[in-house]
Structure formats: C-alpha cells, structure tokens
C-alpha positions in Angstrom: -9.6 52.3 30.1 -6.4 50.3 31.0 -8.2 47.7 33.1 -11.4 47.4 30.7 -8.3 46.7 27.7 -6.8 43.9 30.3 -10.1 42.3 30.9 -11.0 42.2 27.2 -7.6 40.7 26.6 -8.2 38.2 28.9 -11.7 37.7 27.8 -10.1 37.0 24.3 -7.3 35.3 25.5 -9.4 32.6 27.2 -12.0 32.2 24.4 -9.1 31.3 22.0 -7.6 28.8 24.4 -11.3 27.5 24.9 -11.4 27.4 20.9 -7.7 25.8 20.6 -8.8 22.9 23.2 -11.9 22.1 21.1 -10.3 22.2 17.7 -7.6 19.6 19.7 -10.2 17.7 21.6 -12.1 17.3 17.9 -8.5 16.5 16.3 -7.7 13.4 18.4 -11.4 12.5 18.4 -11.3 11.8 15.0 -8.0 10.0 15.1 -9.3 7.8 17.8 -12.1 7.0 15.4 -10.1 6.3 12.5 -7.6 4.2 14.7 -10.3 2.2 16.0 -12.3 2.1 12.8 -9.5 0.6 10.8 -8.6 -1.9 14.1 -12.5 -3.0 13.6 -12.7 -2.9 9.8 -9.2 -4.8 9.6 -10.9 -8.1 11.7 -14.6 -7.8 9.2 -13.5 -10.4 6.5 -14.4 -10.7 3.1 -13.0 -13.1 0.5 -13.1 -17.1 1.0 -10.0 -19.1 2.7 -8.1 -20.8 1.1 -8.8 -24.5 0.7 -6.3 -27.0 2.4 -4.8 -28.4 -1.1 -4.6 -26.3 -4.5 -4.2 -28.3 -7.4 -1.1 -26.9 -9.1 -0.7 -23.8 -7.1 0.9 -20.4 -7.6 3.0 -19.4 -5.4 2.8 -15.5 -4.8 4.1 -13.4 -2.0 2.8 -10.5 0.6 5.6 -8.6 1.9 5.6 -5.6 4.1 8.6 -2.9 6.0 6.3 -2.8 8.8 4.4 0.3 7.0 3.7 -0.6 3.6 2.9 -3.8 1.7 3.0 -5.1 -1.4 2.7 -8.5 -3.7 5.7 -10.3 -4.7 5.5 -12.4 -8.0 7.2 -14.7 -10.1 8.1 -12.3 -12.7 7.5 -15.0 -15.7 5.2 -18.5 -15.5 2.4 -20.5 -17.3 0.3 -17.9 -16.6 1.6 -14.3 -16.8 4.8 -13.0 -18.1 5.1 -9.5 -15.9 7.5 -8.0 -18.2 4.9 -7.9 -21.3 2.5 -5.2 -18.5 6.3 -3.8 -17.1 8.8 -3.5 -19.0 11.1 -2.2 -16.5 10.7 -6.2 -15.3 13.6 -6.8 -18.1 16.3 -4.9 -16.1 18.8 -7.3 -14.4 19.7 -6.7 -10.7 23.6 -7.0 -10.1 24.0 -8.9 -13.0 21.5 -11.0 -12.3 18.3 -11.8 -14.2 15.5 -10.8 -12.2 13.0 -13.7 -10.5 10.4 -12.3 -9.3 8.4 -9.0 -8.9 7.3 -6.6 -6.4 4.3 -4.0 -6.6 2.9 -1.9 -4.7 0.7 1.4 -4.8 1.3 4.5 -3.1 1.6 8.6 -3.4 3.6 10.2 -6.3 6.2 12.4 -3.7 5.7 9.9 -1.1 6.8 7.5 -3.5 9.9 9.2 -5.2 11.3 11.6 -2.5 10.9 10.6 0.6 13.0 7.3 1.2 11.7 6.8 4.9 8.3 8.0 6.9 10.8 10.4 9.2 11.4 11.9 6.0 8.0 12.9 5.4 7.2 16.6 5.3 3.9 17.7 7.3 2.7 19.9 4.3 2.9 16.5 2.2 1.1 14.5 5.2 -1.5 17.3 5.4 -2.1 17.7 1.9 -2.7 13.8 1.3 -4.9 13.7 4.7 -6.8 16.7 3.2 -6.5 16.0 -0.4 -5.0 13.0 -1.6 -2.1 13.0 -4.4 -1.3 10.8 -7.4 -0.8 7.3 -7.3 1.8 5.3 -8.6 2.5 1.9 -8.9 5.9 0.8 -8.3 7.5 -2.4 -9.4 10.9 -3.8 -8.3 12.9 -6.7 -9.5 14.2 -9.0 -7.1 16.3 -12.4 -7.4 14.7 -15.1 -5.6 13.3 -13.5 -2.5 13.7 -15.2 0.9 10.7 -16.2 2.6 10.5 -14.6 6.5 8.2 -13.0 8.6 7.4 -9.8 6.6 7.6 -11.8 3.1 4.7 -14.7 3.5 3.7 -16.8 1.1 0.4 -17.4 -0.2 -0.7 -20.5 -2.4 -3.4 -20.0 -4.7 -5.9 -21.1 -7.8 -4.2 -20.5 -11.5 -8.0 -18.9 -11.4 -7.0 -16.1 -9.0 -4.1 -15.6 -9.9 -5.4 -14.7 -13.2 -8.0 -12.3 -11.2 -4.9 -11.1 -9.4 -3.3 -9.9 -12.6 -6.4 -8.6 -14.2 -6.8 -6.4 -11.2 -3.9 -4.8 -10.8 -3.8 -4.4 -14.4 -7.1 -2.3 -14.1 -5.6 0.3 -12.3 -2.8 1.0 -14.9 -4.1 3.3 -18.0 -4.6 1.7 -21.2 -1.9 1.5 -23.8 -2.4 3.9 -26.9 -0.2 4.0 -29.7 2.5 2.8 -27.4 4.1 -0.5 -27.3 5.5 -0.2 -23.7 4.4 1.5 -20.6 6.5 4.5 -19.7 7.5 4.8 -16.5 10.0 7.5 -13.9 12.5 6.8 -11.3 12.6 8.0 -7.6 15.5 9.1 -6.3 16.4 6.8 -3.6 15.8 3.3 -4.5 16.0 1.1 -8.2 12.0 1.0 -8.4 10.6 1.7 -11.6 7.1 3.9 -10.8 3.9 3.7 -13.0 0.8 5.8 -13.2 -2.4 4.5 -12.0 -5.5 5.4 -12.9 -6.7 5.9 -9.1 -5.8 8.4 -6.8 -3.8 7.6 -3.7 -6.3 9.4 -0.1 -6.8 8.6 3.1 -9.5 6.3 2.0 -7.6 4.5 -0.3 -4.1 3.6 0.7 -1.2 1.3 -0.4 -2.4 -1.3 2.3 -6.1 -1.1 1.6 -5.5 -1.3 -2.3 -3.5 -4.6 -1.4 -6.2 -5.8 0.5 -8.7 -4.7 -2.4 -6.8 -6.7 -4.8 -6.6 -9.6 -2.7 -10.9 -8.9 -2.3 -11.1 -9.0 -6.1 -9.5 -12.2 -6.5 -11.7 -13.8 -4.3 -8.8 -14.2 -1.0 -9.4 -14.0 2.6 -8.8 -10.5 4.2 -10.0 -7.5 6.0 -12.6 -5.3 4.7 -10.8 -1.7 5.9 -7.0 -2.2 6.3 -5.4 1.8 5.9 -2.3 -0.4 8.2 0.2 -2.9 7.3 -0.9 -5.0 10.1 -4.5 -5.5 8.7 -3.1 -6.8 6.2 -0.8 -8.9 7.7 -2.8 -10.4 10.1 -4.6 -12.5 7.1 -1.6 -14.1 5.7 -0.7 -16.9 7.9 3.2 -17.7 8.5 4.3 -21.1 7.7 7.3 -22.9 9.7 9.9 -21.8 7.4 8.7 -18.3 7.9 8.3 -18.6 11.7 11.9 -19.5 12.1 13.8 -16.8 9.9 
C-alpha cells in the first residue's frame, strides 16, 4: 500500500510539474508575442509626415521618462487657451505663472499611488493585464520646458493642432451643470488628474493613446505602440535636442 501511495505521489507530482511547465511555456509565449507584436506594429505607420516648412507653426512637445509619454503644450495661444478645458492650468508653479502644459493618460492607482514602476504592486499589474482600470488624464504645469532628448519638439499645422485639441478633449466627459472640470490629486507629485471617458487595458495604454492622438490629427507614427520607444522613435530630434 506504502509503495502504490509513493508511485501515485509521484505520478501526481510529475503531472503537476508537466502542467506548471506548460502553463509557463504558454506564459512567456504570449509575452514573446506581445513583445514582438508591439516591436512590429510600432514600425507600421499611419499618419502623413510632416512637410519640410509649416506656415505659422505650432510648436508642441512629446516628452517621455523612458516609460511613459505625454504632450507638452503651450498652455495659452491663438488657438487654444488650456486653462478654459483645465482649470487646474491656472495654478502657478513656485511662483511662477505656468507656460506650458503636460498631459498624459494612464491607470487611476497607477496614476496616484505609485510614484515609480518598482513601486508597482503585482495584484495591480495583474488586475490591469487581466482587466484594465480607470483612466485618468493628468495635466501638469510647467514653466518653459527645456527641449532635450526625451522632450522633442514637433512643428505642426494650426489645422492639427486644432484636431489635437479636439481629440484629447473627446476623451474627457462632457460638462453638465458645471462650469469647471473637477479634478483629484495623487499623492506623490503636483499633477492635477481628470476622468476620461476610456478605460486604461493592456490594449489601450498611455503610449498607444499618445500615438492615437497623434493618428487623429493626421501625424506620422506607429500603428501599435503599448512602449515609449514606439513612440519615440517617430519624433525626430533636432540639433538642439541631440546635444542636451
């Protein structure tokens, strides 16, 4: 009885090993696919270039910290005055009055409590991977914003600009009764954090909503960009850029 026990232990022992090897096998599988899928869908383009010479440009920015990205506007012009969409736009930074404006999408906890990717939790990781979470937008005021290599410039048509805005502004719920947006603060940096409309999955990221905006406007990029770096790699540096 002892040694039919042993061998039925063993029997189970190595059928959940066998089981435990396929479920990783199939795990880094389909990492491997999405790794290569986004290194593929990243170099697809969509949008037109930009021609040589815009008459009267606007000046906007693409900045990323290597994991997210986000646009960087003049926070008032000819064209759109930011603060009328945020009105956390009117806060001044150290006594400053703000110049320009940064947003950028992401996940509601990634967003407001979890000030670095070490300091992500795998239950949050595994529910966005499974599920998703809420989006936010967040928007932060910045006084005139060097240009380097992970803030680029891009110059384009009053016309997409004004696609630009009108995009972005899509995602944010429509005003009621109210005459300004509400919005929360995280509790680790001075963003101001809006609710959008969209939810924030593995399918829809902070990078590819940047590159979807970019699509809506009519701008060069890639067609599936879940990384920084797809988005990155369609916004050219300039010489001023190259040598910060």
């Amino acid at each position: 009885m002892a040694a039919k026990t042993h061998l039925q232990m063993k029997a189970f022992t190595l059928k959940t090993s066998r089981w435990l090897g396929i479920a990783i096998a199939g795990l880094l599988g389909l990492i491997a696919i999405f790794l290569l899928s986004a290194w593929i869908g990243s170099a697809i383009p969509r949008g037109k270039e930009l021609p040589a010479n815009v008459s009267a440009p606007i000046t906007i920015m693409i900045e990323t910290n290597g994991v997210h990205t986000q646009f960087v506007f003049p926070i008032t012009g000819p064209h759109k005055d930011w603060r009328e969409t945020f009105p956390s736009a009117n806060a001044w930074v150290d006594g400053f009055a703000p110049t320009h404006i940064a947003i950028g999408f992401g996940e509601r906890e990634v967003f407001l409590n979890t000030p670095t990717v070490s300091d992500l939790e795998l239950d949050t990781a595994a529910r966005i991977l499974l599920s998703g979470g809420d989006g936010l937008i967040r928007v932060s005021n910045l006084v005139n914003p060097p240009v380097d290599q992970n803030r680029r410039r891009l110059m384009i048509t009053a016309e997409q600009y004004l696609d630009l805005v009108a995009a972005i502004e899509k995602d944010l719920p429509a005003l009621q009764n109210q005459i300004f947006r509400d919005f929360e603060t995280g509790t680790y940096d001075d963003g101001a954090y809006y609710h959008a409309i969209r939810s924030y999955t593995v399918l829809s990221t902070c990078n590819q909503w940047t590159s979807d905006r970019l699509a809506d406007a009519e701008i060069r990029t890639g067609l599936w960009t879940p990384f920084s770096g797809g988005v990155m790699k369609w916004v050219p540096m300039h010489t001023t850029e190259l040598a910060q």
